[in-house]
C-alpha positions as CSV (number, residue, x, y, z in Angstrom):
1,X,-29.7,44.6,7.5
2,X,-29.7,42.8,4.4
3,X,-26.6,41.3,4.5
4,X,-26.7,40.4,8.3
5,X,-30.0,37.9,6.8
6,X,-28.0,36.5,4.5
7,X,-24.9,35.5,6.7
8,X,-27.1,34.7,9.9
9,X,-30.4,33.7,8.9
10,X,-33.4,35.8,9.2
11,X,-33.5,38.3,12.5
12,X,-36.4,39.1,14.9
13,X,-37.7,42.3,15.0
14,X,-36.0,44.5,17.2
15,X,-32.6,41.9,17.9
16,X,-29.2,43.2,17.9
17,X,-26.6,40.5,17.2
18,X,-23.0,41.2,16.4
19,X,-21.9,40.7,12.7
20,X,-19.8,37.7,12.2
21,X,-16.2,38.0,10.6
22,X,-15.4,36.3,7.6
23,X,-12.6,34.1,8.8
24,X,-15.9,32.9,11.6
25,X,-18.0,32.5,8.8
26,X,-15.3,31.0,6.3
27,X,-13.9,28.8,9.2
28,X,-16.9,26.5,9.8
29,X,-18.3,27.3,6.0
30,X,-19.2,23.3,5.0
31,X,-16.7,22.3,1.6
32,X,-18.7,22.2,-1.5
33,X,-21.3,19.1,-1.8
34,X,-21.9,19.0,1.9
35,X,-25.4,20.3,3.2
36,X,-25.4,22.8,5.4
37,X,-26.7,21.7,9.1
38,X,-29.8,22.4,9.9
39,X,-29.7,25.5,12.1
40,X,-30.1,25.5,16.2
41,X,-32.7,26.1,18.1
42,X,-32.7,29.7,20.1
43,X,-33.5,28.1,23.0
44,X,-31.5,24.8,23.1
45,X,-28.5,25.8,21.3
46,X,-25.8,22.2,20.3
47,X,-22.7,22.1,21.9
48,X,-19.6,19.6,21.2
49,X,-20.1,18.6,24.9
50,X,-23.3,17.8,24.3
51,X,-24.3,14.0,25.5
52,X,-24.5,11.9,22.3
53,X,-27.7,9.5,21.7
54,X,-28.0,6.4,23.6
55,X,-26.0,8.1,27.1
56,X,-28.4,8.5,29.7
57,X,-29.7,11.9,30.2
58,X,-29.3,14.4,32.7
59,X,-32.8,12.6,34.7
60,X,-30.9,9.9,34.8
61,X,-27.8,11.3,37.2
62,X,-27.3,12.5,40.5
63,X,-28.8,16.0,40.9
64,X,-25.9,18.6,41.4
65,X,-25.0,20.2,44.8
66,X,-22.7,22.0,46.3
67,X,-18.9,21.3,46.6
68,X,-19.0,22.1,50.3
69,X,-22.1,19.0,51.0
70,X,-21.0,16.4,52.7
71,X,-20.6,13.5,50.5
72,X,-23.3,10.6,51.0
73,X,-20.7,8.0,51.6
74,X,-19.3,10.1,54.4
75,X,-20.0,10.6,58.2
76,X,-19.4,13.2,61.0
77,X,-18.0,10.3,63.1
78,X,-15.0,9.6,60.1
79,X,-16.4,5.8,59.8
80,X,-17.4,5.7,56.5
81,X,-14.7,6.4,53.7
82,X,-15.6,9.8,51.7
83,X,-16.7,9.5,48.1
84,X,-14.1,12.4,47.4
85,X,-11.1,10.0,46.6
86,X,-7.3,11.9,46.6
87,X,-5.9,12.0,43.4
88,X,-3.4,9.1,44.4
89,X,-6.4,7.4,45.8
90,X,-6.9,6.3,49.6
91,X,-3.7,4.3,51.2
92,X,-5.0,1.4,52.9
93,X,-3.6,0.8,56.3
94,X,-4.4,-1.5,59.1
95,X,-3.9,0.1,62.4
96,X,-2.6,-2.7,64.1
97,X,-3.8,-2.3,68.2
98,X,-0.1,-4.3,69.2
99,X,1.8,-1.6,67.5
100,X,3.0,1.2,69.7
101,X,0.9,4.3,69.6
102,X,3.6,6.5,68.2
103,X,3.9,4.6,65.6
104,X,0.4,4.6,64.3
105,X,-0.3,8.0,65.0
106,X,3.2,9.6,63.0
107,X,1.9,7.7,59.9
108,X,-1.1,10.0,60.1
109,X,-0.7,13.3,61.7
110,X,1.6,14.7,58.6
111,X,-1.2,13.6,56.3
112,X,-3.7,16.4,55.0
113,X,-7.4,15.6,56.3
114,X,-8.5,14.2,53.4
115,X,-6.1,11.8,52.4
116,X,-6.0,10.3,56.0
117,X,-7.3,6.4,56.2
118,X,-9.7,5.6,58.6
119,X,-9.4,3.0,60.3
120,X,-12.0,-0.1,60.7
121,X,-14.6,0.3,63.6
122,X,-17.6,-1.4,65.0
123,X,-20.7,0.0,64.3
124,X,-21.8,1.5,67.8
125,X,-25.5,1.8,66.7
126,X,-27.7,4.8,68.0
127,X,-24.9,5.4,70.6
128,X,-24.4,8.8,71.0
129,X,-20.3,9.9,71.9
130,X,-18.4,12.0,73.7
131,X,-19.5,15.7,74.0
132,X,-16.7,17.2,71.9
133,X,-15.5,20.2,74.2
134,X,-14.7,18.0,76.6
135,X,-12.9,15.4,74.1
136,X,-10.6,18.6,73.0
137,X,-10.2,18.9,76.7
138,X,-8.7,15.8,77.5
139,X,-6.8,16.4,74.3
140,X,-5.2,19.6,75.4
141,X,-4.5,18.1,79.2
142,X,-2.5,15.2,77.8
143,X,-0.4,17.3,75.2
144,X,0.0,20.2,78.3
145,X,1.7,17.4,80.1
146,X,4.0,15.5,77.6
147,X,5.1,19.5,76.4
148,X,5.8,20.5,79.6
149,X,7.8,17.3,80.1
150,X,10.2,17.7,77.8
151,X,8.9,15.7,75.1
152,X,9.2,16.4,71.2
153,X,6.7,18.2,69.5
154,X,5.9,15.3,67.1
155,X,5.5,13.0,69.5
156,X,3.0,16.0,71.0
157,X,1.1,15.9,68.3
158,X,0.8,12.3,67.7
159,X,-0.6,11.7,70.8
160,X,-2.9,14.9,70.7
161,X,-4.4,13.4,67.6
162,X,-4.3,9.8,68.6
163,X,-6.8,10.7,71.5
164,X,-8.6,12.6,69.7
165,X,-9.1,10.2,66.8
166,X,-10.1,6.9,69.5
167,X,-12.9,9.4,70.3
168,X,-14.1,9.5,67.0
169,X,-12.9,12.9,66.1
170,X,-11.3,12.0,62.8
171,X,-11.2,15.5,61.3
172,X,-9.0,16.9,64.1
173,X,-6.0,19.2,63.4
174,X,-3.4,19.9,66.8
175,X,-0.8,22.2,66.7
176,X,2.1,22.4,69.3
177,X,4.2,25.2,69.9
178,X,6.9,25.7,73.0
179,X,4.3,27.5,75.1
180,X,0.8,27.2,73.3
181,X,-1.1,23.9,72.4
182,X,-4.0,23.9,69.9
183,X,-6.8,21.7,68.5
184,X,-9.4,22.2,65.8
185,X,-12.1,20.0,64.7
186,X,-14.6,20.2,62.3
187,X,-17.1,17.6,62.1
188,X,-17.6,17.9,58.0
189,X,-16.9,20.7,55.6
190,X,-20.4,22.8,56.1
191,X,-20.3,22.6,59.7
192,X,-18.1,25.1,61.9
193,X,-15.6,24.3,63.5
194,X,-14.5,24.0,67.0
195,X,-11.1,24.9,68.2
196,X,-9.6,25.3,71.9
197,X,-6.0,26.0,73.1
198,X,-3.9,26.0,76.3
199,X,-1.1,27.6,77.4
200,X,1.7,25.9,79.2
201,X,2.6,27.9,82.2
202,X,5.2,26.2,83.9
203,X,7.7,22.9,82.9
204,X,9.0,19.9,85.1
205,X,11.5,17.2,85.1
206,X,9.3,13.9,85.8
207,X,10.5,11.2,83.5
208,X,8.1,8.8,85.9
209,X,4.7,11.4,84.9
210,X,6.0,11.5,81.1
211,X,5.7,7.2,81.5
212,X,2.3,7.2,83.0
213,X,0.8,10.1,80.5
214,X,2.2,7.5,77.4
215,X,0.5,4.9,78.8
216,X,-2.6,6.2,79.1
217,X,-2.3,7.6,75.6
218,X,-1.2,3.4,74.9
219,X,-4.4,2.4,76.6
220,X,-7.0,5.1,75.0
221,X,-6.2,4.2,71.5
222,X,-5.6,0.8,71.7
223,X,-8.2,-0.7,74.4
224,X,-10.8,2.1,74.5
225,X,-11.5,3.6,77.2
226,X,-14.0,5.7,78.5
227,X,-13.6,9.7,78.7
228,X,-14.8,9.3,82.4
229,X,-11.9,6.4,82.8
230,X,-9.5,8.5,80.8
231,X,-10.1,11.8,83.2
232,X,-9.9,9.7,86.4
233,X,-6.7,8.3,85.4
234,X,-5.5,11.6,84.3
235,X,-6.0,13.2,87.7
236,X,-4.4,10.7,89.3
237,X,-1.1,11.1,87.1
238,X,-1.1,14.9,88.1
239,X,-1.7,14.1,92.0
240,X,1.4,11.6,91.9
241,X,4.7,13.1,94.0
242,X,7.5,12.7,92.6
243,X,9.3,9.1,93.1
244,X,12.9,10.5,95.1
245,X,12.9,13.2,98.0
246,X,14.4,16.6,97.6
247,X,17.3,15.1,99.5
248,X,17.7,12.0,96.9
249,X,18.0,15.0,94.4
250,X,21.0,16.6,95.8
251,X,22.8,13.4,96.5
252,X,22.4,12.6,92.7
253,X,23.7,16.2,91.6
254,X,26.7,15.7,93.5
255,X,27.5,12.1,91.9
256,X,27.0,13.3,88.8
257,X,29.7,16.2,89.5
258,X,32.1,13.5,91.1
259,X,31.4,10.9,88.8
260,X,32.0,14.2,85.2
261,X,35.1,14.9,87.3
262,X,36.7,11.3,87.3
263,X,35.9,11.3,83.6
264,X,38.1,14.1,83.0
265,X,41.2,12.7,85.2
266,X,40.0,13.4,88.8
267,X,40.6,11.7,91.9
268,X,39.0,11.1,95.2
269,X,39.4,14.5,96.3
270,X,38.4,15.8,93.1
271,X,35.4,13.4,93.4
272,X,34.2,15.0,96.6
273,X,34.9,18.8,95.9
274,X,33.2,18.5,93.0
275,X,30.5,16.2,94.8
276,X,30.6,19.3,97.6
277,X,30.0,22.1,95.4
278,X,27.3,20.7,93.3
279,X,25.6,20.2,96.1
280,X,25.8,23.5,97.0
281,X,25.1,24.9,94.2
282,X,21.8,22.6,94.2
283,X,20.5,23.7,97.3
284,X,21.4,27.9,96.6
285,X,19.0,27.0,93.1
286,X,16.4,25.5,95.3
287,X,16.6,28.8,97.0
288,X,16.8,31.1,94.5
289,X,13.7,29.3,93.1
290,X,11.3,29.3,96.2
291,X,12.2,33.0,95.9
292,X,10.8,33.3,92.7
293,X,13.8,33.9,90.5
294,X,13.8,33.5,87.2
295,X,15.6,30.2,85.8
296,X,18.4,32.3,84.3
297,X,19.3,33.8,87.9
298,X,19.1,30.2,89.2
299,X,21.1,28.8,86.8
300,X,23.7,31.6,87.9
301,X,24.0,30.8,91.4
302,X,24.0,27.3,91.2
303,X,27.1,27.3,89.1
304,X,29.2,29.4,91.4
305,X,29.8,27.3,94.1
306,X,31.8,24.8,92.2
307,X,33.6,27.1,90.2
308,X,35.4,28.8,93.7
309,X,35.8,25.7,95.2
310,X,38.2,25.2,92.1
311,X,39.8,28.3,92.4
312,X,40.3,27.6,96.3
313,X,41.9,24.6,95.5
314,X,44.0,26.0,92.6
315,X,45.5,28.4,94.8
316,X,46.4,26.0,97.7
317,X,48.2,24.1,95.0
318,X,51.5,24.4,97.3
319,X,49.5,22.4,100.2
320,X,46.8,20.5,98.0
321,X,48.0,18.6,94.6
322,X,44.8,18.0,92.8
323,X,43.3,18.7,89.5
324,X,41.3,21.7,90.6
325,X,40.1,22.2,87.1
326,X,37.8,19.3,86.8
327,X,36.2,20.1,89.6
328,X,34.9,23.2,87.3
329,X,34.6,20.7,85.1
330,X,32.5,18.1,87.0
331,X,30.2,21.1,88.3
332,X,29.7,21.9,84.7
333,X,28.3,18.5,83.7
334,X,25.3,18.8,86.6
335,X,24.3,21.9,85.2
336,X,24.2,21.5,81.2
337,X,20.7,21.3,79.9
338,X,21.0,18.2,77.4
339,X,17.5,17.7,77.9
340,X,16.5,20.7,76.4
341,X,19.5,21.2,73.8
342,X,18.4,17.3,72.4
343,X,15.1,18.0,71.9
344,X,15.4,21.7,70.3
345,X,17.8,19.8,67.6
346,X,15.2,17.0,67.4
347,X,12.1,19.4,67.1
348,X,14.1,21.1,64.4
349,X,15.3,18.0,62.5
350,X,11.2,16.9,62.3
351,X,10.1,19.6,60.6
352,X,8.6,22.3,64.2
353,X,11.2,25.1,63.7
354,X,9.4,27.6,65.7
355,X,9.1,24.9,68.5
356,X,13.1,24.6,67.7
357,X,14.0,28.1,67.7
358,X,12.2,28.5,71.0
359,X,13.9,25.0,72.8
360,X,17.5,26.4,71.6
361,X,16.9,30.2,72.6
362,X,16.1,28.3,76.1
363,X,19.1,26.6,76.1
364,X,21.3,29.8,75.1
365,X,20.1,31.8,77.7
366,X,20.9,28.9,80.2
367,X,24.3,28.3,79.2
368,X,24.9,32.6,79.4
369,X,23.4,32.0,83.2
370,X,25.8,29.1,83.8
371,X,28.9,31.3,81.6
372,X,28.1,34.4,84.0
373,X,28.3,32.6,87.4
374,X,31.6,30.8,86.6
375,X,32.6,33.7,84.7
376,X,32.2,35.9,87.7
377,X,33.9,33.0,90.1
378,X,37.1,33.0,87.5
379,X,37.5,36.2,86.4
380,X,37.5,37.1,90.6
381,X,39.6,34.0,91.2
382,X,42.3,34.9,88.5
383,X,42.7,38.7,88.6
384,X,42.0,39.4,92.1
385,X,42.7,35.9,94.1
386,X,45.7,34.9,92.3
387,X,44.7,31.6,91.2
388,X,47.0,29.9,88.6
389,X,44.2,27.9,86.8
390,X,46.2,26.5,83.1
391,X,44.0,24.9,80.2
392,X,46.8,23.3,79.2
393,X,47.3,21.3,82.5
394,X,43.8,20.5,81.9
395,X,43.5,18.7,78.8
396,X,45.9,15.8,80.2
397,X,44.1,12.9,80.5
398,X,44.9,9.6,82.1
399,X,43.3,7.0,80.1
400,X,41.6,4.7,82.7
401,X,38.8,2.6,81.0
402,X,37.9,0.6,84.0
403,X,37.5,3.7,86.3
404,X,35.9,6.2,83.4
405,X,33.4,3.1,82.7
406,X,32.5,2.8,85.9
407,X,32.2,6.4,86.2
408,X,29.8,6.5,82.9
409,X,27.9,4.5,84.5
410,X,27.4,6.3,88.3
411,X,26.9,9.6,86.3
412,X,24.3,8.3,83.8
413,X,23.1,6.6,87.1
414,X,22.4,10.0,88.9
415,X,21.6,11.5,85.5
416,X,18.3,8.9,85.8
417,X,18.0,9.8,89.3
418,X,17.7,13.5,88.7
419,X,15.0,13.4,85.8
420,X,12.9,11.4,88.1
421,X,12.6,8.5,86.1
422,X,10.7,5.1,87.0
423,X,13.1,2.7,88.7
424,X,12.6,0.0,86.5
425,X,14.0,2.0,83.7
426,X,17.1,3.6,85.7
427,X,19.1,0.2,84.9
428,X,18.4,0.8,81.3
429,X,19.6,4.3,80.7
430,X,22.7,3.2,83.4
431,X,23.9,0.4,81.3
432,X,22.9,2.5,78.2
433,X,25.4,5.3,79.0
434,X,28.1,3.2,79.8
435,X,27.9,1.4,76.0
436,X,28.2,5.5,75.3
437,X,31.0,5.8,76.7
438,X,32.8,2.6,75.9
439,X,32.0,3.2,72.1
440,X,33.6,7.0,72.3
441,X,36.6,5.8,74.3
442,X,37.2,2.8,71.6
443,X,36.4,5.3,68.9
444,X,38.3,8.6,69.9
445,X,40.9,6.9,72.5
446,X,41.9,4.2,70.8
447,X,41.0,4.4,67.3
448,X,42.0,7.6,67.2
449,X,39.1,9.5,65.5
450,X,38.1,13.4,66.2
451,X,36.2,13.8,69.0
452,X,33.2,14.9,67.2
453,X,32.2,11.9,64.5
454,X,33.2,9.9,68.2
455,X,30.8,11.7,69.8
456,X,28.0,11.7,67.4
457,X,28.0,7.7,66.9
458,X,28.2,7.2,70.3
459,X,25.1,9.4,70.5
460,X,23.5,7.4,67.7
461,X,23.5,3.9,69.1
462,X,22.1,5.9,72.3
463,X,19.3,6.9,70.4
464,X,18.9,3.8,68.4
465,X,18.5,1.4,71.8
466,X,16.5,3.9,73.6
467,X,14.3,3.7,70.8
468,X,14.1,0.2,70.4
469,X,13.3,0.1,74.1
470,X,10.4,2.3,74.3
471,X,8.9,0.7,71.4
472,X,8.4,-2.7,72.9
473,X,7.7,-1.0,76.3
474,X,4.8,1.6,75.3
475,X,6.9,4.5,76.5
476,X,8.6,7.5,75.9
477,X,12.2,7.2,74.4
478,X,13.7,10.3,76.7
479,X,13.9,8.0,80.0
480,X,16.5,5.9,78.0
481,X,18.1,8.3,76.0
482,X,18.8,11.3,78.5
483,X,20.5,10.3,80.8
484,X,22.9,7.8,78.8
485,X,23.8,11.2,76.9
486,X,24.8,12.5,80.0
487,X,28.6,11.1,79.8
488,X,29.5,13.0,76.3
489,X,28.5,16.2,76.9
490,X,30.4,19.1,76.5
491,X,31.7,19.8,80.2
492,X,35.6,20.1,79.8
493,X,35.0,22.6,76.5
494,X,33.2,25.1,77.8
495,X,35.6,25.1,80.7
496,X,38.1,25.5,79.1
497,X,36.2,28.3,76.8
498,X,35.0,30.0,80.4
499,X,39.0,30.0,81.5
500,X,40.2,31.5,78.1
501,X,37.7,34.2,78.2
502,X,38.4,34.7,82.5
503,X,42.2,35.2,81.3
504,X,41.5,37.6,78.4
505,X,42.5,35.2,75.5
506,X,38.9,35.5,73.2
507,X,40.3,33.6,70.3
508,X,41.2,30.3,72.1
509,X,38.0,30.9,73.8
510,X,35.9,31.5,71.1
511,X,37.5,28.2,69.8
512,X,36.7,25.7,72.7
513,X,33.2,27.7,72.7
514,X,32.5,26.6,69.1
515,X,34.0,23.2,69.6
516,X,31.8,22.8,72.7
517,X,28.4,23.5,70.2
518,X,29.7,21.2,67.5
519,X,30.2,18.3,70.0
520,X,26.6,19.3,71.6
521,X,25.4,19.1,68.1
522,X,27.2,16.0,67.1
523,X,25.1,14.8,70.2
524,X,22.0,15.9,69.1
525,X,21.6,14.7,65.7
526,X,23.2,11.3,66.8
527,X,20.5,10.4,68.6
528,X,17.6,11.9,66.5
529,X,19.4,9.5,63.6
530,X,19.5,6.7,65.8
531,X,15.9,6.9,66.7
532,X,15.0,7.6,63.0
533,X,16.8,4.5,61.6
534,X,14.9,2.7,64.3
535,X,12.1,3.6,62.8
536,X,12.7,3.2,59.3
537,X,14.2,-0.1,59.9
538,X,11.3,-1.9,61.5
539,X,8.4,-0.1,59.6
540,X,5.4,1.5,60.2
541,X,2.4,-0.7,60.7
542,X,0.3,-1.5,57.5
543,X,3.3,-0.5,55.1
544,X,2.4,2.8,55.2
545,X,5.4,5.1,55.5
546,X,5.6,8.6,57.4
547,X,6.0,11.1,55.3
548,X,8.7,13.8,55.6
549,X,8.8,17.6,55.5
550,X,9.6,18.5,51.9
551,X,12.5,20.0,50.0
552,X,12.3,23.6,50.2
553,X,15.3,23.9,47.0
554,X,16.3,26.8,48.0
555,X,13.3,29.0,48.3
């Protein structure tokens, strides 16, 4: 006890302390001729954080709270900028109204919550807004239809979180997948927050619906309008029929197949078997649909009907001289999903790879359906019909640039017609896929480059003027990139990949089959560059960049 006095002081009565080591003691043991300090207090011990003399005191600041209180500077309505600045500090940005939607909203919806700018609004005064169920309704309707349309999940988002940010719900979070759409909001970090989701059943090709739904996205952000405006409009874009008859529809699928089949080297009877069977094949899909068949089974029998008028006309080759393989060829073209394959690629290419994997696993099992129905039309034509069908014969091809133009053009044309697009924008995509096809043919024909770095360039100016075009028109880039795609697809490969498998040769097969998904790739990322230099050309609004999905290194 005595020496615990000596090195610590004097002890209460009855207090257990812990004896301090000598290198403690020797370590802060004042050199000789210094006094000693004088010693603490029990109850109000120093510290080297301690706030020096002439610092205002604690009465002086805030009084502490709780990390999760709203700041004072903030507001539930996201008017206010929050007092809790990001570490890089708050971008500013100036959400110009003449800038297209898509535009503004990109720049956002890949920022985190708190880092997001806020843009300048009037104050509304005692105004109460929107109930917010019903905002995340109207949120959920519009993304339902732009999914189910075919349009890309970023562009899903952006518009999910554009209407829901002109509503005042700044601290909104959507989240698109292929089937399920998602939005959470949560009005400041102690309240709780409210999320809703919808499921989306059943998909359509309305390029004329996808137009209208943009627009009305264009016209809540940018001239606010009213949730009751915004649902009355709404319902009237889902009560609109379609802008061509079922009739109109079958006439276009047979142009496209006669228009594919001049492409490859066809003639006028080529043009109208081809023409014939797709037609055919059409109506049997229309069929096997209003009987409730799955897409797959659809997808089979519409592709049969071309495929045997091309054997029939293979094996009266003694009586009828034609090129009966592109009218396989031309069938083909009607019934490849370059819709879906373009905007898997471009889903994946953005940074939604379950969105991706689910777009591409849709257009794998369509290809199998269309592989089975011509495979079974073949494989009966070759072994048991004695058809004489040669790849070789096949891959001769006049070059004829006036009649392939024009043909470009008449199956970009139908393309248009087929996705229902707005008849103001089918002379854009027509005129659009026949610069496609002029730049290939100059490229590949004459210039002699591979068929794939053709392909993709050709695929990237596409994307780059359909892009450009929706921009200044408010729009959606698909009705001008689409169908202009429609003249480089893939047709004559997997033909002639079908064929090599029909006559038991899988390695030349499995060769025009890969060559086939490298062209329909080449396709793909041509027009997602396009669009993205585009956009990185002329700028987002306010300076402020969108950022990408980061490097993953590796790991």
């Amino acid at each position: 006890m005595g020496d615990r006095q000596r090195d610590g002081g004097p002890s209460e009565p009855g207090e257990d302390r812990k004896p301090q080591s000598d290198e403690a003691r020797s370590a802060f043991t004042p050199p000789l001729g210094v006094p000693l300090p004088p010693a603490p207090e029990d109850d109000h011990p120093t510290s080297e954080f301690a706030v020096p003399e002439g610092v205002a005191g604690p009465e002086d600041r805030r009084p502490e709270g709780s990390a999760f209180t709203p700041p004072s500077g903030s507001t539930t309505q996201g008017i206010a900028f929050s007092e809790l600045t990001p570490p890089f500090g708050v971008p500013k940005v100036s959400l110009l109204k003449d800038a297209p939607w898509q535009d503004r909203m990109r720049t956002m919806v890949r920022m985190p919550v708190g880092e997001r700018p806020v843009p300048e609004r009037p104050a509304k005064g005692e105004e109460a807004g929107p109930a917010v169920p019903r905002v995340l309704d109207l949120v959920l309707r519009i993304g339902e239809l732009l999914l189910a349309g075919g349009e890309g999940a970023e562009d899903v988002e952006a518009a999910m979180y554009g209407v829901a940010h002109a509503y005042g719900l700044g601290r909104c979070e959507p989240n698109v997948t292929f089937t399920l759409l998602s939005v959470s909001y949560q009005p400041s970090l102690v309240d709780d927050p409210v999320t809703a989701s919808r499921t989306v059943r059943r998909r359509g090709t309305d390029y004329t619906r996808l137009s209208a739904v943009f627009r009305l996205v264009h016209d809540i952000t940018s001239q606010g309008l009213t949730l009751e405006e915004a649902y009355r409009r709404l319902a009237e874009i889902r009560r609109n029929r379609h802008p061509y008859p079922g009739w109109a529809l079958t006439l276009a699928a047979g142009l496209l197949a006669g228009a594919a089949s001049m492409l490859v080297g066809g003639g006028a009877v080529v043009f109208l078997a081809a023409a014939a069977g797709a037609m055919l094949g059409d109506r049997l899909a229309w069929l096997a649909s209003g009987r409730g068949l799955p897409e797959f089974y659809q997808f089979v029998v519409a592709a049969m009907p071309s495929a045997a008028i091309g054997v029939a006309l293979s094996a009266m080759s003694d009586v009828v001289h034609v090129q009966a393989s592109a009218v396989i060829t031309g069938g083909l073209f009607a019934l490849i999903p370059g819709r879906a394959l373009v905007a898997g690629v471009q889903d994946g290419l953005t940074g939604f790879y379950i969105t991706a994997s689910a777009r591409l696993l849709e257009v794998g099992y369509l290809i199998v359906g269309i592989v089975s129905g011509v495979l079974i039309v073949l494989y009966g034509g070759v072994r048991v019909g004695g058809a004489t069908l040669n790849p070789e014969a096949a891959l001769h091809r006049v070059e004829r640039p006036v009649v392939q133009i024009a043909a470009a053009m008449l199956l970009a044309f139908a393309f248009a017609v087929l996705l229902q697009q707005e008849r103001h924008t089918v002379l854009f995509a027509t005129l659009n896929g026949g610069v496609a096809w002029v730049v290939y043919g100059a490229l590949a024909d004459t210039g002699g480059l591979d068929p794939v770095p053709a392909t993709a360039i050709a695929a990237g100016l596409v994307g780059l003027f359909g892009q450009l075009l929706s921009r200044y028109q408010y729009t959606s880039a698909l009705p001008y990139v689409t169908a202009a795609i429609g003249p480089l697809l893939p047709g004559s490969a997997v033909y002639f990949a079908l064929l090599n498998f029909a006559k038991n040769e899988m390695n030349t097969g499995m060769a025009s089959l890969t060559r086939a998904a490298t062209l329909a790739l080449a396709i793909a990322i041509g027009v997602n560059l396009g669009s993205e230099a585009a956009r990185m050309f002329l700028g987002a609004p306010g300076g402020l960049a969108r950022r990408a999905a980061k490097r993953t290194r590796g790991f």
